[in-house]
Each structure stands twice: as structure tokens, then as C-alpha cells.
C-alpha positions in Angstrom: -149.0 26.5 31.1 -147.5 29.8 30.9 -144.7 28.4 28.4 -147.8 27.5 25.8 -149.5 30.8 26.8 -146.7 32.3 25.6 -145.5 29.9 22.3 -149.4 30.4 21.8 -150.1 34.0 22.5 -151.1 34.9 18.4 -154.4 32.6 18.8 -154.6 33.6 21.7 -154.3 30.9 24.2 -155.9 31.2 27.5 -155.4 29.4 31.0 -158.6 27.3 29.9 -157.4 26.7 26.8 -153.3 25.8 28.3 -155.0 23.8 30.9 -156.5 21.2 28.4 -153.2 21.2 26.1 -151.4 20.5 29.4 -153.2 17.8 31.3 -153.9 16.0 26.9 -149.9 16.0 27.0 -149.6 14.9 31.1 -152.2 12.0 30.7 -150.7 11.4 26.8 -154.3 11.7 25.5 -154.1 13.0 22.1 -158.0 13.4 21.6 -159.6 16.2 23.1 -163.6 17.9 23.2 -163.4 21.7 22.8 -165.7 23.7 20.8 -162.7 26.4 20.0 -161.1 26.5 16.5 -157.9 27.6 17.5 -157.1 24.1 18.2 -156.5 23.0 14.9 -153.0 25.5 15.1 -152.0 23.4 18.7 -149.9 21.2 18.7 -149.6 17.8 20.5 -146.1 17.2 22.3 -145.3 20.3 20.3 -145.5 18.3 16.6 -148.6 16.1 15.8 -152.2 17.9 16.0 -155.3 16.8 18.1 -157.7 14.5 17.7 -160.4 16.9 17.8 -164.2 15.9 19.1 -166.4 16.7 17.8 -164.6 16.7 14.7 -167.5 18.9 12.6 -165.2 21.9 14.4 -162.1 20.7 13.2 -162.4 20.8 9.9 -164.7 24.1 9.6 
């Protein structure tokens, strides 16, 4: 979590918002719930973007 902290720190990424990337990439679960934006610059496994839900957030 510290690693994306830091590859992350311009959003910037918290140990909430590390926590989620890590355990999505552990449990290789590419859809995730958040209500923060920033998401759409994360990265899954460091190349392909979330699944975001609700997906009105995503794209706004």
C-alpha cells in the first residue's frame, strides 16, 4: 500500500483509498464501489482502469 501511496501521491491517494486498490488487485476483482473520482486515474494491475460502481461517478 505504501508503493501506490507513493506512485499515487499527485491524486492524492490515501491508506483508504490504497487499501481498496490493494485487496481489488489481491482478490483479482477489477470492479470496485467508491464514491471518489480519483479513481478513474488508478490503475488496475498497474495498466487497465476499474470497473467503477456506481458508474454515474466515473464518467462525471
Amino acid at each position: 500500500m505504501q508503493a501506490l501511496m507513493e506512485q499515487y501521491r499527485d491524486l492524492p491517494m490515501d491508506l483508504a483509498d490504497a487499501s481498496l486498490v490493494a485487496a481489488a488487485e489481491a482478490l483479482n476483482q477489477k470492479r470496485i464501489f467508491t464514491l471518489d473520482r480519483d479513481f478513474k486515474i488508478c490503475r488496475f494491475k498497474g495498466n487497465q482502469p476499474f470497473d467503477i460502481v456506481p458508474q454515474v461517478f466515473a464518467n462525471g
